[in-house]
C-alpha positions in Angstrom: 0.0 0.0 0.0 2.9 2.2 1.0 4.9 2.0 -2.5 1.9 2.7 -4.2 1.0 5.8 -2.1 4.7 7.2 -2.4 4.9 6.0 -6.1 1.9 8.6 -7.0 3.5 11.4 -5.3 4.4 14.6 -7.5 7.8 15.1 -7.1 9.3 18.4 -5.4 11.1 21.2 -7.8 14.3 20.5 -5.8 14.1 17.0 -7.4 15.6 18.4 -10.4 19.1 19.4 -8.9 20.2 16.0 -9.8 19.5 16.8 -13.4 20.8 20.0 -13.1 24.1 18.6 -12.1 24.3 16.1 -14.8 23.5 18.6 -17.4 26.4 20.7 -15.9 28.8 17.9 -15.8 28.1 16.4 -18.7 28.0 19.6 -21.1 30.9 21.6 -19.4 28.3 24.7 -19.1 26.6 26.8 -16.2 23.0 26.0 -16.1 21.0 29.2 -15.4 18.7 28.3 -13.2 14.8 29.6 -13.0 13.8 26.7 -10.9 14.3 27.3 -7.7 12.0 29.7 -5.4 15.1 30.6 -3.3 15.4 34.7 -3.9 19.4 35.5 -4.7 19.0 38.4 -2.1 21.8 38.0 0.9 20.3 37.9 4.7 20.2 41.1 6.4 23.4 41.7 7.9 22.0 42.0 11.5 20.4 38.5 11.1 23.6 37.0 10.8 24.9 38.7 13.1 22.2 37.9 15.5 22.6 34.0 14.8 26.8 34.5 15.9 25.8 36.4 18.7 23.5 33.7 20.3 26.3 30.9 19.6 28.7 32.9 21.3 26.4 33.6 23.7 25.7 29.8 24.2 22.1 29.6 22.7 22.5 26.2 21.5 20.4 24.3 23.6 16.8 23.1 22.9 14.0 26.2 23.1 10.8 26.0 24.2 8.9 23.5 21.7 6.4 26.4 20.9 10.0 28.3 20.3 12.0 31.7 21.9 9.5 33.7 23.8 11.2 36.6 22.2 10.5 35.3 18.9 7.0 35.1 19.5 6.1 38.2 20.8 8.4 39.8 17.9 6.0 38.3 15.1 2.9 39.6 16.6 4.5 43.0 16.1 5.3 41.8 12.9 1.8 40.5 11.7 0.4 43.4 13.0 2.3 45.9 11.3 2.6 44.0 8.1 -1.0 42.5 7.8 -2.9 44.2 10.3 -3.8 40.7 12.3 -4.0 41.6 16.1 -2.6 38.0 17.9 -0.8 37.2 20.5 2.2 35.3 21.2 0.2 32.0 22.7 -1.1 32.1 19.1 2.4 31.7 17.9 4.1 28.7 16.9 7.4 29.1 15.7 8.3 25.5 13.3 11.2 24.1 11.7 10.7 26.1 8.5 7.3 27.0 6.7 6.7 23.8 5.2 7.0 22.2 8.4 4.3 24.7 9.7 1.8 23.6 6.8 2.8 19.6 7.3 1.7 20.1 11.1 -1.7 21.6 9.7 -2.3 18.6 7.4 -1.7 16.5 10.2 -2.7 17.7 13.5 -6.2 19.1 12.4 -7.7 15.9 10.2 -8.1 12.0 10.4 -7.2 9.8 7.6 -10.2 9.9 4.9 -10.9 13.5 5.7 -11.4 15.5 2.4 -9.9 18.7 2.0 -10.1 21.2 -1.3 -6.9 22.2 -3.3 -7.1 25.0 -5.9 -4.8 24.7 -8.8 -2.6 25.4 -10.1 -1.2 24.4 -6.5 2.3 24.6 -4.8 3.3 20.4 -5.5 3.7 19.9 -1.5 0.2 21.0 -1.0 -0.9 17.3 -2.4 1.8 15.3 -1.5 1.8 15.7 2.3 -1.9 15.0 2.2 -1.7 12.2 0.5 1.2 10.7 2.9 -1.1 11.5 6.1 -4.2 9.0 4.0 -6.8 12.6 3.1 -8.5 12.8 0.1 -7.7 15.7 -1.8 -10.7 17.5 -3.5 -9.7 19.7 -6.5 -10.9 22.6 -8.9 -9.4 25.3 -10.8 -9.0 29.0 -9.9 -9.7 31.0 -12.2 -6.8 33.2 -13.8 -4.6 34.2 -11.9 -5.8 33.0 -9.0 -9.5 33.5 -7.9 -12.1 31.6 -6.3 -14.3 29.9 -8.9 -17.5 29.9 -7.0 -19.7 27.5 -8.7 -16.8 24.7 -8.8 -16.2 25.6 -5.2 -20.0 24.9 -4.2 -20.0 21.6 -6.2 -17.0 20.1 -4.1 -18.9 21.0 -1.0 -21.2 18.2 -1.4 -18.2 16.3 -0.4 -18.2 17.7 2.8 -14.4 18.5 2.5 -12.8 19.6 6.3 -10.5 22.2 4.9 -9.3 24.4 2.2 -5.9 25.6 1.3 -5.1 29.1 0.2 -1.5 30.0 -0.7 -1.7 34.0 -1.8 0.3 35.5 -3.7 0.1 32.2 -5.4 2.7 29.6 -6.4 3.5 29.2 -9.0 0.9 31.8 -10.9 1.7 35.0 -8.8 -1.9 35.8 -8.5 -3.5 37.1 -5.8 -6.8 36.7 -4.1 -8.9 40.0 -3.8 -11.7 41.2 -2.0 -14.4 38.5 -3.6 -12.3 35.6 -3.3 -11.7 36.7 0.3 -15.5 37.3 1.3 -16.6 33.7 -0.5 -13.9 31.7 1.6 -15.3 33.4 4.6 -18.7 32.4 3.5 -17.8 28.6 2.7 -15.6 28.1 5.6 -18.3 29.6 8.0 -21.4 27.1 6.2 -19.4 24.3 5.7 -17.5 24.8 8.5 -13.8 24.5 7.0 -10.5 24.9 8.1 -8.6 27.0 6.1 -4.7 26.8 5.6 -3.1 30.4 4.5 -0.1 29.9 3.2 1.8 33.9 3.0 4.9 33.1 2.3 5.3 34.9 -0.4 2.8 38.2 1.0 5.0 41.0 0.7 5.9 40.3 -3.3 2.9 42.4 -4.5 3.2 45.1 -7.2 1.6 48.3 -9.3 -0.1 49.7 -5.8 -1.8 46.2 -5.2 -2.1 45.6 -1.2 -1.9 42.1 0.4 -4.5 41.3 2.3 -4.6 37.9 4.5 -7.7 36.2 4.6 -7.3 35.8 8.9 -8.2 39.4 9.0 -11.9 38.9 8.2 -14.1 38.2 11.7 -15.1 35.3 10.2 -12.0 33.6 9.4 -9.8 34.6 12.1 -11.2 31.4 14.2 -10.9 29.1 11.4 -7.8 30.0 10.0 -3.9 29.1 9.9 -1.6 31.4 8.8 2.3 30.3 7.9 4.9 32.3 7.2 8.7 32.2 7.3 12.0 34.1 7.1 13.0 32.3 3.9 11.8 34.1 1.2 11.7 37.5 2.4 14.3 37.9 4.3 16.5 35.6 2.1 16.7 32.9 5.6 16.3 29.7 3.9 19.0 27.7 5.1 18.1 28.8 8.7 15.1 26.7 8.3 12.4 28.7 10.6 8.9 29.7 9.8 5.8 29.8 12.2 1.9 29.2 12.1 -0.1 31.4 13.6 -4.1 30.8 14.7 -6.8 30.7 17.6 -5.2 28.8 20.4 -7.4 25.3 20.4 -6.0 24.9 16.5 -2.6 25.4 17.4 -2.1 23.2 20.0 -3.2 20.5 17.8 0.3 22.0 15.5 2.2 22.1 18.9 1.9 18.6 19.5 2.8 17.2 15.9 6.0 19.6 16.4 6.9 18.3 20.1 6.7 14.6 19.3 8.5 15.1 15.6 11.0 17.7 15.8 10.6 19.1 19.1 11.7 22.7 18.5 13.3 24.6 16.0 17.4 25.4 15.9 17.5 27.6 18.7 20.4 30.0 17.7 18.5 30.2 14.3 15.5 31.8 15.8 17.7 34.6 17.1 19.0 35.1 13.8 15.1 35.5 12.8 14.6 37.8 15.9 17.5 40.5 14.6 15.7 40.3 11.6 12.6 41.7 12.8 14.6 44.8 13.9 14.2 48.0 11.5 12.9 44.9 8.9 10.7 47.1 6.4 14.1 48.8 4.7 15.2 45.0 3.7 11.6 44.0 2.5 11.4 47.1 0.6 14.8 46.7 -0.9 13.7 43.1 -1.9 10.6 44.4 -3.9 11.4 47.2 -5.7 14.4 44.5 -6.8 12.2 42.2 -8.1 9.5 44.2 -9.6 12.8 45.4 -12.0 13.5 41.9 -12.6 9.5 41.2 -13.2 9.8 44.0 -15.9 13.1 42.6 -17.4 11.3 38.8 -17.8 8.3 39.9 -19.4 9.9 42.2 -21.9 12.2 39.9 -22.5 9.6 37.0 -23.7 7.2 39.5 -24.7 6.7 38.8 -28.3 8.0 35.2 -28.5 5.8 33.0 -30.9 4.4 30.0 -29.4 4.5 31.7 -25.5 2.1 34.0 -24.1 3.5 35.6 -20.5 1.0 37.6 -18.7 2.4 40.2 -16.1 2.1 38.6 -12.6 0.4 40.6 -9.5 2.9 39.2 -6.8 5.4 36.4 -6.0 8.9 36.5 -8.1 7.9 34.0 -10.7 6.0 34.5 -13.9 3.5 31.6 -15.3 4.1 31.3 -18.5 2.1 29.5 -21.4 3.2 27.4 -24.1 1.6 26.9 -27.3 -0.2 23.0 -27.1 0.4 22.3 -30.6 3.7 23.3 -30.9 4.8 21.7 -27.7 1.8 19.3 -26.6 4.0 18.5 -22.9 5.8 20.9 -20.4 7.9 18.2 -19.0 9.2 17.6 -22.5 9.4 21.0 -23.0 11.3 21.8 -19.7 13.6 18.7 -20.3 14.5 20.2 -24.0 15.2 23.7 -22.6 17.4 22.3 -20.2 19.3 19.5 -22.2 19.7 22.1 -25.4 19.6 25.8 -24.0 21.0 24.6 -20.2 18.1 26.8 -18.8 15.7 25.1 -15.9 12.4 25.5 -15.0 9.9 23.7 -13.5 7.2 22.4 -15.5 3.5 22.8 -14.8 2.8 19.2 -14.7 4.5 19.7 -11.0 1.9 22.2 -9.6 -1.6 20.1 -11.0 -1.3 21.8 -14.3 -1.2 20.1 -17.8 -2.7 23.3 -19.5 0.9 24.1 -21.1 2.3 26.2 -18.7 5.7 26.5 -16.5 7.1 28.5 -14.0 10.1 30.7 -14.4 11.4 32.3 -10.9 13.4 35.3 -11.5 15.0 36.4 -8.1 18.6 35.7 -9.5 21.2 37.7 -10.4 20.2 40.1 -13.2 23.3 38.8 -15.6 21.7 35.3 -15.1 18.4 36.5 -16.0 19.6 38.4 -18.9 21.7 35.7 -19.7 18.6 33.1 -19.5 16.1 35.6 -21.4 18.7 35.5 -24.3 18.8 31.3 -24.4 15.3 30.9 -24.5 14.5 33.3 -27.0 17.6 31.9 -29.1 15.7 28.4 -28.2 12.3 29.3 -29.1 13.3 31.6 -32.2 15.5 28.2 -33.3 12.3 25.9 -32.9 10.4 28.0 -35.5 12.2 28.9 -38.2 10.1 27.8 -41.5 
């Protein structure tokens, strides 16, 4: 039963290094690399710091299991400031890194042969930790970029699903829920009563004067909802490994257990890393954006135009979405697999997020001479798969 289970799993974007490698190896050339959601943008320089300063200082023991104190009470600052959402830090839980915070969702708030509702194009570990924990994963589309699609959304309740994930601004589209997606979740979670997962990893890539607003600030959701976040993307922390979930206290001590009898506790020197972080923050953040909204320009110019592809702009996130023509290339994986074996550009094909509708994601949070550089091989690529 096991093998089959884990033989269905989508695999996970970082399942390509491998290839990556071999490409690299083999070939004698740099891949440039528009896999991998890990932004090029170095820590802030008080984070690392911070992390030295509590080795030195001998934090290197276990902390709490619901993680530093300090920590805690420094994110509800945060939230507020950032999203508006008034917690406190007994509705804090700071986990081994976001995903970790969205495995102990999946886990500590259903049963095996609970149902809950996926919206794709999806982020590939929102169905595969589901499917490891024995749920049954319920799915419709969004609508483009990434809205509710009420009707579809209505059908699936007759399945009395328990939950519903929404990860805005999406991944891998960049599209962001607005006021209408916002005020039918609340409406669905609060007749059907769901659980709702809101994944904001991602929540301060937004652009052109659009505002991020987290679906835990409606009355209505608040009690039914958990929010992760993290220091990876942001702040440029992945390798610290620390994100948190956040939500009404009787939901998060069902998250507080899976964590205490798994991993116990996050790094503990790591979460002071992510505490100097939170000092004079906004400058970084704002940094960050204004950086990738150039590189969000350069991308879409750059395919703009390209026979056979059609990218749209994206609201948020630092990937763009785009979409190939069927006819001309009837499979993204083939696709992805041909841009990388002849062009040595990656990218992650659409086939990994739910999606066979000719589409693949392009993160462009590198280096801009690698994006330049990566622009120029796939229009050389496409330009030399169309010539009459």
């Amino acid at each position: 039963m096991f093998r089959d289970i884990f033989d269905a799993i989508p695999p996970s974007p970082v399942s390509l290094l491998e290839m990556v490698e071999k490409i690299e190896r083999e070939k004698g050339t740099r891949v440039v690399r528009f896999d991998v959601a890990e932004p090029m943008f170095a820590p802030p320089w008080n984070a690392v710091k911070g992390t030295m300063d509590a080795l030195l200082k001998g934090k290197h023991r276990y902390s709490s299991s619901w993680g530093v104190p300090e920590l805690r009470h420094a994110i509800t600052q945060y939230l507020k400031e950032t999203r508006g959402l008034d917690y406190t830090a007994d509705e804090i839980l700071v986990t081994t890194g976001g995903k970790f915070a969205n495995f102990a969702f999946f886990l500590g708030l259903f049963k095996p042969g609970d149902s809950v509702v996926l919206i794709k194009p999806y982020w590939t570990s929102f169905r595969a930790v589901p499917m490891m924990l024995g749920l049954k994963i319920l799915e419709t589309w969004a609508r483009d970029p990434y809205h509710l699609n009420e009707e579809d959304l209505k059908g699936l309740m007759k399945m009395r699903p328990r939950g519903i994930v929404v990860n805005t601004p999406n991944n891998p589209t960049g599209g962001l829920l607005d006021n209408g997606d916002l005020k039918l979740l609340n409406d669905l979670a609060e007749d059907y009563d769901l659980y709702v997962l809101s994944d904001e990893i991602d929540w301060a890539y937004v652009y052109d004067g659009r505002r991020f607003v987290s679906p835990a600030s409606l009355s209505g959701l608040r009690e039914r909802t958990i929010v992760t976040d993290g220091f990876s993307k942001i702040f440029g922390m992945t390798g610290w490994r620390v994100g948190f979930a956040v939500g009404p206290q009787e939901l998060l001590r069902r998250l507080h257990v899976v964590q205490e009898h798994t991993v116990s506790a996050p790094t503990t020197f790591a979460q002071y890393g992510c505490l100097s972080a939170l000092e004079g923050y906004m400058d970084h953040i704002n940094m960050v954006v204004r950086a990738c909204a150039e590189k969000r320009r350069l991308v879409v110019d750059g395919l703009k135009g390209l026979k056979d592809l059609d990218c749209p702009t994206p609201e948020g996130g630092f990937y763009v979405y785009p979409r190939l023509d069927a006819k001309r290339f009837p499979s993204t994986e083939a696709f992805a697999r041909d841009l990388l074996e002849n062009a040595g550009v990656a990218v992650i094909p659409g086939e990994y997020f739910g999606d066979s509708r000719g589409h693949f994601r392009l993160c462009y949070a590198i280096p801009d001479e690698d994006l330049k550089e990566g622009i120029r091989r796939i229009v050389t690529f496409f330009e030399s798969r169309t010539q009459p």
